[in-house]
C-alpha atoms as a printed R data frame, in Angstrom:
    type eleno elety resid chain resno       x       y       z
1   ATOM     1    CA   UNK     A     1 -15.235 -16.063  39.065
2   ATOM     2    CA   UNK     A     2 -13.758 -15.972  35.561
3   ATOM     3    CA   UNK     A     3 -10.110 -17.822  35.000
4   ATOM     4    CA   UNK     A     4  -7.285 -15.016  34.629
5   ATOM     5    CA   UNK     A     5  -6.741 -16.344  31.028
6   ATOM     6    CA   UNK     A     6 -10.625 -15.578  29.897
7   ATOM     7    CA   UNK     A     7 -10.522 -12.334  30.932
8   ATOM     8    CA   UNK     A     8  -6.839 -12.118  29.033
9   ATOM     9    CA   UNK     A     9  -8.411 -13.410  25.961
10  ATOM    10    CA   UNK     A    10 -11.214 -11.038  26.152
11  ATOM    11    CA   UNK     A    11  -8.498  -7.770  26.422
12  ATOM    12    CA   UNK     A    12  -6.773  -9.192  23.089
13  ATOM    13    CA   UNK     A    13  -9.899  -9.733  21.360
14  ATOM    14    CA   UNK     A    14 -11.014  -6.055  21.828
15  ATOM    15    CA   UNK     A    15  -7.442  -5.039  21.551
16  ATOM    16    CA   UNK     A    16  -7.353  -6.649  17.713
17  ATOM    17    CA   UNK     A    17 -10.354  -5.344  16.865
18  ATOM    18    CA   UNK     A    18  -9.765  -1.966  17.719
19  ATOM    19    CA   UNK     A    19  -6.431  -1.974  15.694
20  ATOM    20    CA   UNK     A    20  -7.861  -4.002  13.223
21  ATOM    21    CA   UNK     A    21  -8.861  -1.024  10.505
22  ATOM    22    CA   UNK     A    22  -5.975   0.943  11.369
23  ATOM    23    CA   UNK     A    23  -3.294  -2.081  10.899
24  ATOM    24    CA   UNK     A    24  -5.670  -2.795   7.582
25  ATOM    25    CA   UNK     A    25  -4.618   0.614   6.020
26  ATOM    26    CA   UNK     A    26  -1.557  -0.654   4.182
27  ATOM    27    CA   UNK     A    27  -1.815  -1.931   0.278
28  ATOM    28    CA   UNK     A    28   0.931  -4.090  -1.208
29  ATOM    29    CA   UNK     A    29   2.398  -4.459  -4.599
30  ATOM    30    CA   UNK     A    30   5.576  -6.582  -4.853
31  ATOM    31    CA   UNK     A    31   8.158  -4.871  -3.094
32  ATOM    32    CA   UNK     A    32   6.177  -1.647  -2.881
33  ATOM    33    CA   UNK     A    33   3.746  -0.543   0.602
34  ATOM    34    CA   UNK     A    34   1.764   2.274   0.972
35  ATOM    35    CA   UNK     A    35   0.644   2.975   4.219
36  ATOM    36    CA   UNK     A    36  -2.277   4.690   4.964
37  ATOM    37    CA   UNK     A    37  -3.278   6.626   1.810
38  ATOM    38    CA   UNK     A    38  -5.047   9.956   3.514
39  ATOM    39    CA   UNK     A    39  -6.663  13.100   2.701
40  ATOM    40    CA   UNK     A    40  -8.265  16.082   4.377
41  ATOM    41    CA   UNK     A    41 -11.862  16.888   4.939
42  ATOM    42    CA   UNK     A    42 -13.376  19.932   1.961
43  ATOM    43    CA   UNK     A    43 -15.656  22.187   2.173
44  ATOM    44    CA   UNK     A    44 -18.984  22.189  -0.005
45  ATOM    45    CA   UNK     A    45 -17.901  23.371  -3.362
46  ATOM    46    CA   UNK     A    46 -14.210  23.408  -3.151
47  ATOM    47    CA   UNK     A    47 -12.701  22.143  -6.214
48  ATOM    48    CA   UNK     A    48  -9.208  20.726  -4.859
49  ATOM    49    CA   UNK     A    49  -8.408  18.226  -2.266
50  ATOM    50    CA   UNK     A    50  -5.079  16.694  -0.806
51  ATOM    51    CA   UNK     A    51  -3.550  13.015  -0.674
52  ATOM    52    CA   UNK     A    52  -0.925  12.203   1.888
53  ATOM    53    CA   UNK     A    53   0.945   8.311   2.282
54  ATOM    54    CA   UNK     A    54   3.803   7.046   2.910
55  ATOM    55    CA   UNK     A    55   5.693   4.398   0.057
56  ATOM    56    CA   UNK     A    56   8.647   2.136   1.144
57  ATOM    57    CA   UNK     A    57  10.079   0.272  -1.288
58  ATOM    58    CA   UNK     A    58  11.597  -3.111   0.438
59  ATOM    59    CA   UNK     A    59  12.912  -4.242  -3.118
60  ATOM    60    CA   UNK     A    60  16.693  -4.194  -4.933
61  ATOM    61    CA   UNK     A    61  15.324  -2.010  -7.839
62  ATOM    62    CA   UNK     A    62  14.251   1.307  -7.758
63  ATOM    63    CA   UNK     A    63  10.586   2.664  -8.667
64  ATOM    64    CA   UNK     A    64   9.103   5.945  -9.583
65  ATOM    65    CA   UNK     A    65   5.060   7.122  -8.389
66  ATOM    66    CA   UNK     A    66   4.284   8.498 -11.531
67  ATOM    67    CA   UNK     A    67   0.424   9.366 -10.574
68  ATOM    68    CA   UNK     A    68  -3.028   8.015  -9.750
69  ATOM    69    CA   UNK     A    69  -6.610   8.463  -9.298
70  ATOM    70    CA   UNK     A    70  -9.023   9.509  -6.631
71  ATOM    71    CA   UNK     A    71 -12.580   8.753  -7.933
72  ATOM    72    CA   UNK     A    72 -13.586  11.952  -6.086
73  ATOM    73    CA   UNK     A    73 -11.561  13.990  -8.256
74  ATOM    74    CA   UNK     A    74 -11.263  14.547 -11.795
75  ATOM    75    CA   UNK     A    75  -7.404  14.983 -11.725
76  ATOM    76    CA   UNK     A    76  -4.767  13.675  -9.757
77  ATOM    77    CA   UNK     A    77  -1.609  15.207  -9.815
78  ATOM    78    CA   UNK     A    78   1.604  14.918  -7.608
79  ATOM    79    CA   UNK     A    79   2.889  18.031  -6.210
80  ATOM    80    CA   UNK     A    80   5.974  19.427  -4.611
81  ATOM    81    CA   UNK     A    81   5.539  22.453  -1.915
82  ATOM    82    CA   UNK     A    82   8.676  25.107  -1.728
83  ATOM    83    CA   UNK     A    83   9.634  28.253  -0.125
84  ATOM    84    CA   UNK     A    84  11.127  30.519  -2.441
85  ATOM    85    CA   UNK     A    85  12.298  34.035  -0.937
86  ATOM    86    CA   UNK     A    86   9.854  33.478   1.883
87  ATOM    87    CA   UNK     A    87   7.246  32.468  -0.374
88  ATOM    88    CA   UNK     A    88   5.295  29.517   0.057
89  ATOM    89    CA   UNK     A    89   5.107  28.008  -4.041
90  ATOM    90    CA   UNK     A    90   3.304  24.702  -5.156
91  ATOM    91    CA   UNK     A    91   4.292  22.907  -8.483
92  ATOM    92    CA   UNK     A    92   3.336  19.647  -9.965
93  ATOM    93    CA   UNK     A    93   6.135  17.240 -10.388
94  ATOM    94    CA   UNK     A    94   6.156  16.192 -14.142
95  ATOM    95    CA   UNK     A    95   8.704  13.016 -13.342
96  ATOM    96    CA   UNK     A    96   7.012  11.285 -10.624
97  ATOM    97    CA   UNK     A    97   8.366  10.495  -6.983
98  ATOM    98    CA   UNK     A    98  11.709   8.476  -7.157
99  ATOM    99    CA   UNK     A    99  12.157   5.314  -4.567
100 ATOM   100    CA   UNK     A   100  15.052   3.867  -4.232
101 ATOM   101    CA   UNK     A   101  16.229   0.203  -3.212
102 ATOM   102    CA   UNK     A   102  15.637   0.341   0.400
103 ATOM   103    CA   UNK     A   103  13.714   3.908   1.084
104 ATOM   104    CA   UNK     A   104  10.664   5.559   2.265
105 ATOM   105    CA   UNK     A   105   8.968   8.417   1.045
106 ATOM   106    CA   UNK     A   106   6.193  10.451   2.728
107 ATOM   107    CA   UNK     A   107   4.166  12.633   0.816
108 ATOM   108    CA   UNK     A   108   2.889  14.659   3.385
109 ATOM   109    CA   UNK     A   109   1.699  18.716   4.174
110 ATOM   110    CA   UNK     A   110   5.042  20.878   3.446
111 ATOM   111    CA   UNK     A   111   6.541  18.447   1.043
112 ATOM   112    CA   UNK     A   112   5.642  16.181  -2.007
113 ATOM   113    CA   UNK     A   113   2.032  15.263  -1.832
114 ATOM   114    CA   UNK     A   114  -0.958  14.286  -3.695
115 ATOM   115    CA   UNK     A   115  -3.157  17.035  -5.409
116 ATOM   116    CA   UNK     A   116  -7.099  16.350  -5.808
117 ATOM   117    CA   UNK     A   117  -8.134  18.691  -8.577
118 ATOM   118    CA   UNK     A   118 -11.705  19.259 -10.494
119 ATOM   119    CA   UNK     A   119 -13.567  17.590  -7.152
120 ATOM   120    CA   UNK     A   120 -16.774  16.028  -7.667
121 ATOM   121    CA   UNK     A   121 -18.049  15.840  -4.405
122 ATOM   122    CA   UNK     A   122 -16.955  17.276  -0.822
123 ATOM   123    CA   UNK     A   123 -14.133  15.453   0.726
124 ATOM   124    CA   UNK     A   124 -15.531  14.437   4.039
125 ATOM   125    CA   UNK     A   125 -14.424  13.364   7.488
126 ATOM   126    CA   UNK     A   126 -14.733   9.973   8.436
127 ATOM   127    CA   UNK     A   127 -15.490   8.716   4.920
128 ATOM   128    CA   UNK     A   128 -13.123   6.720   2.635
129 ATOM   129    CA   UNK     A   129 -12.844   6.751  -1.118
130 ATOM   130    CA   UNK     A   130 -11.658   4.993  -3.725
131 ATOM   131    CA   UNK     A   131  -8.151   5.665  -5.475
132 ATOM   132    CA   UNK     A   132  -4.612   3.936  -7.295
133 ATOM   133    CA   UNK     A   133  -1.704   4.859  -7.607
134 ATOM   134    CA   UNK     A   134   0.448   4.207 -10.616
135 ATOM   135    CA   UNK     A   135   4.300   3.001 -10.675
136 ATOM   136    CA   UNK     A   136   6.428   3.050 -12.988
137 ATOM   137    CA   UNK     A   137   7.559  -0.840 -12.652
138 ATOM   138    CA   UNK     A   138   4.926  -2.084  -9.910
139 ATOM   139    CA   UNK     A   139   2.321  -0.622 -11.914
140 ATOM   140    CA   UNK     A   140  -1.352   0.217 -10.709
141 ATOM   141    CA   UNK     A   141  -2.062  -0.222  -7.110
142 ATOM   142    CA   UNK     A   142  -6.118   0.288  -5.827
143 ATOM   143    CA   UNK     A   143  -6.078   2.097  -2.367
144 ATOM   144    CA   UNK     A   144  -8.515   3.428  -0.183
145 ATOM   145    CA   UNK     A   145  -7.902   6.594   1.302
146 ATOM   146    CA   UNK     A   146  -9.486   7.360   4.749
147 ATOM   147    CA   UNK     A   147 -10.298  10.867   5.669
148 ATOM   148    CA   UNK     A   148  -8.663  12.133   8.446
149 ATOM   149    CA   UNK     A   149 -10.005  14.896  10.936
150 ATOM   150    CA   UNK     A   150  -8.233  17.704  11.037
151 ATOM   151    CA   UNK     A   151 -11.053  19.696  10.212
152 ATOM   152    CA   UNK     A   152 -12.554  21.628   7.495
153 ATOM   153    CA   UNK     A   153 -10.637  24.947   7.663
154 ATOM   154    CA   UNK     A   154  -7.527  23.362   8.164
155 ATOM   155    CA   UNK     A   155  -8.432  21.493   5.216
156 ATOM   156    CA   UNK     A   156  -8.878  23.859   2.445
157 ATOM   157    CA   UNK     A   157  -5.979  26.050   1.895
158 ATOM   158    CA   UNK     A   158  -6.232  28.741  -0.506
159 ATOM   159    CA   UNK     A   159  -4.112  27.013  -3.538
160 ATOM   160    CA   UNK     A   160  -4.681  29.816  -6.050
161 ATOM   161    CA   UNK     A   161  -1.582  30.756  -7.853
162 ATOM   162    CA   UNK     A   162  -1.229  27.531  -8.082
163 ATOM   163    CA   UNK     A   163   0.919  26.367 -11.423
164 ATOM   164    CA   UNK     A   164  -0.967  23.911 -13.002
């Protein structure tokens, strides 16, 4: 018979490595964390992908995301989503993403979020890749994104009309 603590031990090893990747999602640059840089499973041949994280800024001075890089993309752009007279509009935000002393922002589906333009490759489920993003005082941050599964339909939005 194993002693209550060994089999204890045992839970909390498999319990920390279970977590492990997920808790190991977060990049740090001074004050600045962004947790759990994320995109969206493409389709073969789409040309635009998605970004979604969330930034808190811990520090007494404010900061700006003023872009990035994905290296599966030839562009990366940050965009703002909108409904204007019951029309759902996308536009790329030329000034960045403020954060203030204190804040969290979430660039997520509806809202601000990361645009993936001129793709070179599918995006694809279960796969990470490569990526920064760029401050204004922090300055450039390497990130990994992971690629969620929501699926590839739910995944490619039509984003024609686009204003880019």
């Amino acid at each position: 018979m194993r002693p209550a603590w060994l089999a204890q031990l045992a839970a909390i090893t498999v319990g920390v490595a279970l977590l492990g990747p997920a808790g190991a999602h977060e990049f740090n640059v001074g004050d600045i964390t962004i947790d759990h840089p994320s995109s969206r499973p493409t389709p073969p041949g789409a040309k635009v992908g998605v970004g979604y994280v969330t930034i808190r800024n811990d520090g007494a001075e404010a900061d700006r995301l003023i872009g990035g890089s994905a290296t599966v993309a030839g562009r990366f752009e940050i965009h703002e989503s909108s409904l204007e007279g019951g029309v759902a509009r996308m536009r790329r935000v030329e000034d960045g993403i403020a954060l203030e002393p204190g804040a969290t922002v979430k660039l997520a589906s509806g809202g601000a979020h990361v645009m993936l333009l001129d793709l070179k490759e599918p995006i694809v489920k279960g796969q990470t890749f490569d990526g920064t993003f760029v401050f204004e005082r922090a300055g450039t941050v390497p990130v990994r994104f992971s690629v969620d599964g929501f699926g590839a339909a739910a995944a490619a939005p039509s984003h024609e009309g686009h204003e880019l």
